[in-house]
C-alpha positions in Angstrom: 1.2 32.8 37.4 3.9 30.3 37.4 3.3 26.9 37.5 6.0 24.2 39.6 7.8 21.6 37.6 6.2 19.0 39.5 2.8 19.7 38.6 1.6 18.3 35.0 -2.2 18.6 35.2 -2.8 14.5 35.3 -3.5 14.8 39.3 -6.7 16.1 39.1 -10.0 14.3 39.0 -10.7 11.7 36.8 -14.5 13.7 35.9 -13.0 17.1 35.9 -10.3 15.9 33.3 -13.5 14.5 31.4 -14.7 18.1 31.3 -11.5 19.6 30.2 -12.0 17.3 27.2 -14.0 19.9 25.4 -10.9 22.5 25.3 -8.0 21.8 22.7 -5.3 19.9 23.9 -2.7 22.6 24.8 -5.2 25.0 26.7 -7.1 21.6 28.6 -3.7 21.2 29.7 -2.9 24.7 31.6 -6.1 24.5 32.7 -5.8 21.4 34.6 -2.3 23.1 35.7 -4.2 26.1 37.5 -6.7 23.8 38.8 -4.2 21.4 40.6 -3.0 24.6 41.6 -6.0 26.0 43.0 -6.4 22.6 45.1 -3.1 22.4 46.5 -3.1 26.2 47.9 -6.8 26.5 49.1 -6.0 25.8 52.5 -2.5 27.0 53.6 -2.5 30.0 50.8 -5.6 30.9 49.9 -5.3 34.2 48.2 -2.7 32.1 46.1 -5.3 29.6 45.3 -7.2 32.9 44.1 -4.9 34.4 41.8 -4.4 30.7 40.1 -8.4 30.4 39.8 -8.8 33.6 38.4 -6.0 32.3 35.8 -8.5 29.2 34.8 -11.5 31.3 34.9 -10.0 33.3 31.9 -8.9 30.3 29.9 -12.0 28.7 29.9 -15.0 30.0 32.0 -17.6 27.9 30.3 -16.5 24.7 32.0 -18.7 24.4 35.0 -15.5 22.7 37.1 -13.8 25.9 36.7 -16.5 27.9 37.5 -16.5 25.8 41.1 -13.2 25.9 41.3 -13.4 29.7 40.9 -16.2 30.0 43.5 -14.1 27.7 46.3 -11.3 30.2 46.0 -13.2 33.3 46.4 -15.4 31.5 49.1 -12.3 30.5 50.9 -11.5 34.5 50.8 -14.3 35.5 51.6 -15.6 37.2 48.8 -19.0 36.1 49.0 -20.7 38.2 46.0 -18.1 36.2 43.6 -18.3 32.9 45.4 -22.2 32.9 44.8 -22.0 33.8 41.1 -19.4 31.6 40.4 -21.4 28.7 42.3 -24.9 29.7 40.7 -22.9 30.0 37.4 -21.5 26.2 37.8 -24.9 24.7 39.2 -26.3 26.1 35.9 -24.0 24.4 33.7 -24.4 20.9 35.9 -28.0 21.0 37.0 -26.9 19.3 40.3 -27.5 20.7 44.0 -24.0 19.7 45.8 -23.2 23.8 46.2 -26.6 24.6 47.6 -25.1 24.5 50.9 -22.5 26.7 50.0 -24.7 28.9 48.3 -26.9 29.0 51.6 -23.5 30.1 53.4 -22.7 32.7 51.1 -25.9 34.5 51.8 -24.7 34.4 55.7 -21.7 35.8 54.6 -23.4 38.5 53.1 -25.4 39.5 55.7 -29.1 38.0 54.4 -29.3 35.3 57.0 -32.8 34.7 56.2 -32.0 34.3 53.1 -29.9 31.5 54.0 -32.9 30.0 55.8 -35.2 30.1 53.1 -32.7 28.1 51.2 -32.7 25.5 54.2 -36.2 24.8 53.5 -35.8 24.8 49.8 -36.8 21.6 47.7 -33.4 21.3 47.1 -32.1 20.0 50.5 -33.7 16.7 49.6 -32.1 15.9 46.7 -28.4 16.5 48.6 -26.9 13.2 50.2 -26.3 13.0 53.6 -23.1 15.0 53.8 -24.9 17.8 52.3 -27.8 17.9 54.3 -25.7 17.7 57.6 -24.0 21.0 55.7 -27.2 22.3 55.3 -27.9 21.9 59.0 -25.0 23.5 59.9 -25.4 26.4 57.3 -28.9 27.0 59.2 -28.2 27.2 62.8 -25.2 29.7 62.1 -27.7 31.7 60.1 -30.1 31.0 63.4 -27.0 32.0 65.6 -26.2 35.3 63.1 -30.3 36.4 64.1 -29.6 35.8 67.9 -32.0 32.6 67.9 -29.1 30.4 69.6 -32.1 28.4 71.3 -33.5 27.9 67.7 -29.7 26.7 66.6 -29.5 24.3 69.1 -32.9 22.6 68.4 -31.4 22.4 64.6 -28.6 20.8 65.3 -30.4 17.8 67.2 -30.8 15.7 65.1 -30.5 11.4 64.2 -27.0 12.5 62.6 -26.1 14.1 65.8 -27.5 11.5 68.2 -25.6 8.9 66.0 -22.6 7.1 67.7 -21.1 6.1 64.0 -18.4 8.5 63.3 -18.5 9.8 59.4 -16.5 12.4 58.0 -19.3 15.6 59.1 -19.3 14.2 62.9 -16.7 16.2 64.4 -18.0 19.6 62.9 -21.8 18.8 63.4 -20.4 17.8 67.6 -18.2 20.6 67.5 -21.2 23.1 66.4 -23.8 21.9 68.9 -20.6 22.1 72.0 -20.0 25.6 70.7 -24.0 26.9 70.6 -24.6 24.7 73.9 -21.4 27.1 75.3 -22.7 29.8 74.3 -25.9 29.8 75.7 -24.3 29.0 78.9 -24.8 25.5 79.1 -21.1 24.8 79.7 -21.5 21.3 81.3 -23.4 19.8 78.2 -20.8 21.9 76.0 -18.2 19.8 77.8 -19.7 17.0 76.9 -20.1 17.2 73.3 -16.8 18.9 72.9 -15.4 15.8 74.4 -17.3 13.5 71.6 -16.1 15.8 69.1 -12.3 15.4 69.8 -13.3 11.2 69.7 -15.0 12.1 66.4 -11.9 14.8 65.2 -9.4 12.0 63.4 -7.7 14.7 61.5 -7.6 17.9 63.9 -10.0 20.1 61.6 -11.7 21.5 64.5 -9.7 23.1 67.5 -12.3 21.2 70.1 -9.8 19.5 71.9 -8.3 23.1 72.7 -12.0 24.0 73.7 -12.4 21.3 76.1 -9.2 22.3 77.6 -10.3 25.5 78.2 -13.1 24.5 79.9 -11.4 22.1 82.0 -9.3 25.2 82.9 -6.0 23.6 81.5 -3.7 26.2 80.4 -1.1 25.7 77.9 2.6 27.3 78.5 5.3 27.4 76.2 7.7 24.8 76.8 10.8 27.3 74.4 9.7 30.1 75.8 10.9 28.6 79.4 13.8 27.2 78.2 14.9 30.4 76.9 14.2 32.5 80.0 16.1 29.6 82.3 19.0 30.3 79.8 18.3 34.1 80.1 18.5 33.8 84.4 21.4 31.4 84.0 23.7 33.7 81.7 22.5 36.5 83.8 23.9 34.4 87.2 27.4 33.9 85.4 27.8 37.6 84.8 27.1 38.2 88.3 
């Protein structure tokens, strides 16, 4: 797959270019191509992101940042049998638990929700740093939600990291999950409420909350164009007449 001009391999990370350091020069190099690659496409162009990963997982599949690269891209596609390889394959190699959440969520995707709670329970959720056991949390009350336990998803989600008034890079999603199961067990005034603290949390729009409180505040959004174009539709149809 072809590679832009602009990209020379230096802008990935510092401990992934460590790992590259294994491979000779020439072949570190276009695989630190494909994996700048694979970064810069994951979100806008994922099946892009894909193609480039499955490019790095053929030049060197025995580097464990590849392998998580690999499992991002399929994860981000939703090809959940490949993603949990490729993320058992790298945990292997590393012998760290970051990807256990995504593991966990991989097992959703695949149907096995109970699967995914078993792994919520797991030894291994206290060995992940906060960020990843706020992940975890999450991961579990959407497997709770996938069983039809939206009573036992809400409990999950209350938590000290919920109740917290600090604002750290989970707290608009963990808000924005706990508005959504409040919602939809019909509790739409305390869904209000927490989808208003996750808009103060959402610095960076990655959740559409601010659209959800709208909606339950019954403000409608119109198309400012589209009205334009239809007053210059009735106005060109007045000057025929």
């Amino acid at each position: 797959m072809p590679i832009p001009e602009d990209v020379t391999g230096e802008e990935i990370d510092k401990d992934v270019r460590q790992e590259l350091q294994s491979l000779p020069k020439t072949l570190a190099e276009d695989v630190a191509k494909n994996l700048v690659m694979v970064a810069r496409l994951i979100d806008e162009d994922p099946e892009g992101a894909y193609g480039y990963s499955r490019v790095a997982l053929r030049l060197a599949s025995r580097v464990a940042a590849v392998r998580e690269a690999a499992g991002f891209a399929a994860y981000a596609n939703q090809k959940y049998t490949e993603a949990l390889a490729e993320f058992r394959a790298a945990r292997r190699m590393t012998g760290t638990v970051e990807l256990w959440p995504l593991m966990a969520d991989c097992e959703r995707g695949l149907g096995r929700p109970e699967k995914a709670l078993d792994m919520a329970g797991a030894p291994e959720v206290q060995k992940l740093d906060k960020a990843g056991q706020v992940e975890m949390r999450l991961v579990a009350a959407g497997a709770r939600r996938d069983m039809g336990q939206l009573d036992a998803a809400i409990v999950t989600l209350q938590s000290s990291e919920l109740a917290s008034s600090s604002v750290q890079p989970w707290t608009a999603r963990l808000r924005y999950a706990y508005a959504d199961a409040l919602h939809a067990a019909g509790r739409s005034g305390e869904a209000r409420e927490w989808f208003a603290k996750a808009v103060e949390a959402d610095r960076d729009g990655s959740t559409d909350a601010s659209d959800r409180l709208a909606e339950l505040d019954g403000v409608e959004f119109t198309d400012a164009l589209g009205e334009d174009e239809a007053d210059d539709t009735e106005a060109a149809s007045d000057d025929k007449d």
